[in-house]
C-alpha beads as a LAMMPS data file, in Angstrom:
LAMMPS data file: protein, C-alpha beads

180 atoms
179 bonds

1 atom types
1 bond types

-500.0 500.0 xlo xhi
-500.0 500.0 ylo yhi
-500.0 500.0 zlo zhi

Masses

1 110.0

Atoms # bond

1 1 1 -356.760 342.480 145.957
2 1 1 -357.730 343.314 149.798
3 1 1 -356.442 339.772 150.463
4 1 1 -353.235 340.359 148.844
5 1 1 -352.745 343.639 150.474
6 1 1 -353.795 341.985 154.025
7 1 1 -351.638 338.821 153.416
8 1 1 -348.266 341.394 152.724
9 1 1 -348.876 343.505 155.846
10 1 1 -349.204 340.226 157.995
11 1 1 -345.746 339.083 156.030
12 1 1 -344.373 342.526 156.403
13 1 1 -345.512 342.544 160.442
14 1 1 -343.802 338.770 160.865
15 1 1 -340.494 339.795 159.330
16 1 1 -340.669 343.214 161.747
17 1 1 -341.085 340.955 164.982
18 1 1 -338.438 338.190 164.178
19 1 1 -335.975 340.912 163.369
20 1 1 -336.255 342.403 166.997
21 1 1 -336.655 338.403 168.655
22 1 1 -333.463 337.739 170.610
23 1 1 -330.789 335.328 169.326
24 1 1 -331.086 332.072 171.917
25 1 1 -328.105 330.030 171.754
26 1 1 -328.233 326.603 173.201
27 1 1 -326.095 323.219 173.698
28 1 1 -327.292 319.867 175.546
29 1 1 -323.198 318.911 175.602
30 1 1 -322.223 321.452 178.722
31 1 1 -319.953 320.831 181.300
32 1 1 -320.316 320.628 185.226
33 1 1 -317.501 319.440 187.229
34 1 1 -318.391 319.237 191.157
35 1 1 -315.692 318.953 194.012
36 1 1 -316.535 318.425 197.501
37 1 1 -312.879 316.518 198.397
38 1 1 -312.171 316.423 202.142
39 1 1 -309.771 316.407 204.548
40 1 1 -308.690 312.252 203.369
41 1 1 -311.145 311.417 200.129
42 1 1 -310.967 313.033 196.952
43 1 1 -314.897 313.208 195.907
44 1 1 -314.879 314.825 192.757
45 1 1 -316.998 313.790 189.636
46 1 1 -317.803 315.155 185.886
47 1 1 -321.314 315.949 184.123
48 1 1 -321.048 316.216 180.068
49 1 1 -325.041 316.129 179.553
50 1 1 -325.714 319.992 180.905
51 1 1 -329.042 321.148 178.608
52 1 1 -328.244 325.038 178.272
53 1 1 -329.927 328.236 177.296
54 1 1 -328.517 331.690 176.994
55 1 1 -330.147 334.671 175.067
56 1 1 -328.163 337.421 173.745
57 1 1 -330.284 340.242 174.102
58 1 1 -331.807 339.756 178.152
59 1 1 -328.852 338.077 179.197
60 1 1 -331.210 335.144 180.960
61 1 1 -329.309 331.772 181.067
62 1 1 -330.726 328.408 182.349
63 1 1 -328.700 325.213 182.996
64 1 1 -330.244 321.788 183.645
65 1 1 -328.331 318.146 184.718
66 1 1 -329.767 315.174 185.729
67 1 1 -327.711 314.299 188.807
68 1 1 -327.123 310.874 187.924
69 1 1 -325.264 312.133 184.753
70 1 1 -322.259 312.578 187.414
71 1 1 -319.676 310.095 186.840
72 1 1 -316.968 309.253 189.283
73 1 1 -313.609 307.550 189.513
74 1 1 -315.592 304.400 191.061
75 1 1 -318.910 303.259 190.937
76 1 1 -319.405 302.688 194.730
77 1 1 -318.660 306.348 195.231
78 1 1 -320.948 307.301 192.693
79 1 1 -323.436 305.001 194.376
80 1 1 -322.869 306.878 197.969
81 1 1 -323.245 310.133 195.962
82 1 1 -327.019 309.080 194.359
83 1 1 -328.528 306.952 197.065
84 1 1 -327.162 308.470 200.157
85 1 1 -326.736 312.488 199.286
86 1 1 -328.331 313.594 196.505
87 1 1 -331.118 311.030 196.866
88 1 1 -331.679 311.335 193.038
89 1 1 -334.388 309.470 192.559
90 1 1 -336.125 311.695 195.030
91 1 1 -334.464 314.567 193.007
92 1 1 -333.707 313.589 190.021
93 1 1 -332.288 316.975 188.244
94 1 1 -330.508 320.362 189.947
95 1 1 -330.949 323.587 187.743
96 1 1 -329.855 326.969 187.459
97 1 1 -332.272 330.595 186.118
98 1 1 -331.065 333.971 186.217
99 1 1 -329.517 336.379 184.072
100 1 1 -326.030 337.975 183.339
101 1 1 -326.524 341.082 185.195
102 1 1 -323.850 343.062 183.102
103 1 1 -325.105 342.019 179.218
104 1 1 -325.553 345.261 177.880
105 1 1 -321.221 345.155 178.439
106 1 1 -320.642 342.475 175.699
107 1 1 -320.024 343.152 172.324
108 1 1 -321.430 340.303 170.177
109 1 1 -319.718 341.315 167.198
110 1 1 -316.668 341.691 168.271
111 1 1 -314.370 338.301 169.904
112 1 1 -312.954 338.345 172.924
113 1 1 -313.712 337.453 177.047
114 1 1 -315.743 339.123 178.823
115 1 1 -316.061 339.359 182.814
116 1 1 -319.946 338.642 183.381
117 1 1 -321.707 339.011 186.851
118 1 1 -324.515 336.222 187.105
119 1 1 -327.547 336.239 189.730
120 1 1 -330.128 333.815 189.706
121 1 1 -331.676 330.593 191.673
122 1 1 -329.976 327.897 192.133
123 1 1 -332.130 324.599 192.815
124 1 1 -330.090 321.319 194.267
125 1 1 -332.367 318.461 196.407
126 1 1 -335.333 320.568 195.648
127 1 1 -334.259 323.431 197.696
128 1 1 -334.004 326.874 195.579
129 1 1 -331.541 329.674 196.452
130 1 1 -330.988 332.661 195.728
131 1 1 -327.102 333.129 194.335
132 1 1 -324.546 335.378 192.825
133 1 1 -321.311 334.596 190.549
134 1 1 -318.756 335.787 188.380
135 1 1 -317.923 334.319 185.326
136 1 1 -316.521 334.986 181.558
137 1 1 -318.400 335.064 178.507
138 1 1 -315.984 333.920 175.484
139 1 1 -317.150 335.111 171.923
140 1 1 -315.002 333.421 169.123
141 1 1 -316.338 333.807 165.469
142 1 1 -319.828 334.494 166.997
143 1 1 -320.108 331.854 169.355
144 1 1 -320.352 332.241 172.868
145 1 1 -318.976 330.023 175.791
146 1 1 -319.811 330.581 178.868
147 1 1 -317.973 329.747 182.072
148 1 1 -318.702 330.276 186.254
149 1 1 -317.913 328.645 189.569
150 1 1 -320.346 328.183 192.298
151 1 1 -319.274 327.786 196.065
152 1 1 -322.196 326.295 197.920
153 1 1 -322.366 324.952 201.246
154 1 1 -323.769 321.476 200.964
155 1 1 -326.318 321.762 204.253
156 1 1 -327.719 324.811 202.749
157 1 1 -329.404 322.850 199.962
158 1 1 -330.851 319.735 202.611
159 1 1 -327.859 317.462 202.193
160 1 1 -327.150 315.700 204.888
161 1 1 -325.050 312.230 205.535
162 1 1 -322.175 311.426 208.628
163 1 1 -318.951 312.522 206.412
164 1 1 -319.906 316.078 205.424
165 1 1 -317.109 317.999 207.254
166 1 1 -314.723 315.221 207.422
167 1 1 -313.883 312.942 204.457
168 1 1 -316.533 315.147 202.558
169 1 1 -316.309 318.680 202.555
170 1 1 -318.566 321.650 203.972
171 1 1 -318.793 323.353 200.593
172 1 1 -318.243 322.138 196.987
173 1 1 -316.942 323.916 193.930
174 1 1 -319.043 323.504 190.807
175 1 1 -317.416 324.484 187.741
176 1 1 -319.782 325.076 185.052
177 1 1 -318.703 325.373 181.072
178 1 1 -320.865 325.764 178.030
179 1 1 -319.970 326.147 174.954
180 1 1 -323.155 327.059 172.476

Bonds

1 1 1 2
2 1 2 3
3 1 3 4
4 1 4 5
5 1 5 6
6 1 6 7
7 1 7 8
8 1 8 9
9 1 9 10
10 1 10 11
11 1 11 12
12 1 12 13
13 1 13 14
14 1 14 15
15 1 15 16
16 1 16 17
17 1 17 18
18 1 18 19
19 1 19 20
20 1 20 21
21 1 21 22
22 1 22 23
23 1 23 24
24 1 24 25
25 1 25 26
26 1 26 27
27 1 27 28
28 1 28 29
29 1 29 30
30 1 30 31
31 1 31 32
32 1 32 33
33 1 33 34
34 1 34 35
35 1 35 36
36 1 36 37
37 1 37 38
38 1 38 39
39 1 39 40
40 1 40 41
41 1 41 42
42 1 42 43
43 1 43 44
44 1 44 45
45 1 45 46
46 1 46 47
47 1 47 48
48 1 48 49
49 1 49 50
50 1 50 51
51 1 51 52
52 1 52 53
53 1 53 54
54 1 54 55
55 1 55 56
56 1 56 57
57 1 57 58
58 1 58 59
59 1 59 60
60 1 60 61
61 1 61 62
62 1 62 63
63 1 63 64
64 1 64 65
65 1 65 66
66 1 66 67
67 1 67 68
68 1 68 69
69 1 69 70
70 1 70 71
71 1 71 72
72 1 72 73
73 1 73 74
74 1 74 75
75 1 75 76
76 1 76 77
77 1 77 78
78 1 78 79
79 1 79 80
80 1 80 81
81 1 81 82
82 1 82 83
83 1 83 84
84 1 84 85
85 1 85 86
86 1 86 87
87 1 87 88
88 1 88 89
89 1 89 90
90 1 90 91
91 1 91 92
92 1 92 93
93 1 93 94
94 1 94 95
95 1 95 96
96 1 96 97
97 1 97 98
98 1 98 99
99 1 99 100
100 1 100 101
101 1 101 102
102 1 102 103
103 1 103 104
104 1 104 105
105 1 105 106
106 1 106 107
107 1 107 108
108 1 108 109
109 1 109 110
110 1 110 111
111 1 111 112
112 1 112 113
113 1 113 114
114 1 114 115
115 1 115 116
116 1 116 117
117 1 117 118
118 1 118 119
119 1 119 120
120 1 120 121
121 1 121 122
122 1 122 123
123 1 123 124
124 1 124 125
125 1 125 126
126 1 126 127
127 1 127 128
128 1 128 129
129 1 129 130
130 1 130 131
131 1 131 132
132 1 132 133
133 1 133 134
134 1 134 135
135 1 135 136
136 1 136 137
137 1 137 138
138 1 138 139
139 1 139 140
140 1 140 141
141 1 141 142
142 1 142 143
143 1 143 144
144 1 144 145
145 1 145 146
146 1 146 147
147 1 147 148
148 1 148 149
149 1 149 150
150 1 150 151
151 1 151 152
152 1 152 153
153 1 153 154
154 1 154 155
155 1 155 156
156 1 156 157
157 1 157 158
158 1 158 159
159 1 159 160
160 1 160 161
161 1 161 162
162 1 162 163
163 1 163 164
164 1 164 165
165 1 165 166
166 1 166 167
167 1 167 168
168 1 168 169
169 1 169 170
170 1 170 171
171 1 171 172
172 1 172 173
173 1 173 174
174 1 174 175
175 1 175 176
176 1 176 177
177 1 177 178
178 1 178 179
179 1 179 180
């Protein structure tokens, strides 16, 4: 009988600590679309293999890409991009943790968009900084999608090569969408 009694309070305890555990929603299908055209070259490429995780109740998100997931219009410019900027065998992935400062704003239950703020670190080429964003959370029938831009300038994260300024630009625009 004490066994029984012991074995339904551990049962009873288990139930009471999922029920409070956070909802995580998470996708390995994101988006990232990066955009450093210049003055004469478009440079622009597309990332469909983002791994993403977002939890409801602490508002914490984390993004991960492998940079050679990147594709371009052409292979030699995709080439330039690997070998000769982003060295990605050197650094092979580029991540995103922080949280969405404003969570305690969205209603889960209810659809709609929501204007998030985002801070966080930002890691390209192995260098980490520190970052701030806006973005929109989208809830439709319970699922969330998130969506942001990030302005960085290119030096700031080590990357270095004779065109930044001039056919490439100073700072790219990465879009970023995830829907979980």
């Amino acid at each position: 009988m004490r066994k029984i009694k012991s074995l339904l309070a551990l049962f009873v305890m288990c139930l009471s600590i999922q029920s409070n555990a956070q909802k995580v929603f998470s996708t390995k299908a994101g988006q990232i679309l990066f955009n450093a055209t210049g003055a004469a070259v478009k440079i622009a490429a597309v990332n469909n293999q983002v791994d993403s995780k977002f939890g409801e109740a602490t508002g914490q998100i984390i993004f991960g890409v492998l940079i050679k997931g990147f594709k371009f219009e052409n292979q030699l410019m995709e080439d330039h991009f690997n070998e000769n900027y982003m060295e990605s065998t050197q650094f092979p992935k580029a991540d995103f943790k922080g949280y969405i400062t404003n969570i305690k704003e969205i209603n889960f239950s209810k659809d709609g968009a929501y204007p998030i703020q985002v801070e966080g670190t930002l890691t390209i080429h192995g260098v980490a900084q520190k970052t701030t964003t806006k973005g929109t959370l989208t809830l439709a029938q319970g699922k969330p999608t998130l969506e942001g831009e990030f302005n960085i300038k290119i030096k700031d994260y080590g990357i270095s090569g004779m065109y930044i300024g001039d056919k490439i630009a100073n700072v790219a625009v990465i879009k970023l969408n995830c829907k979980y």
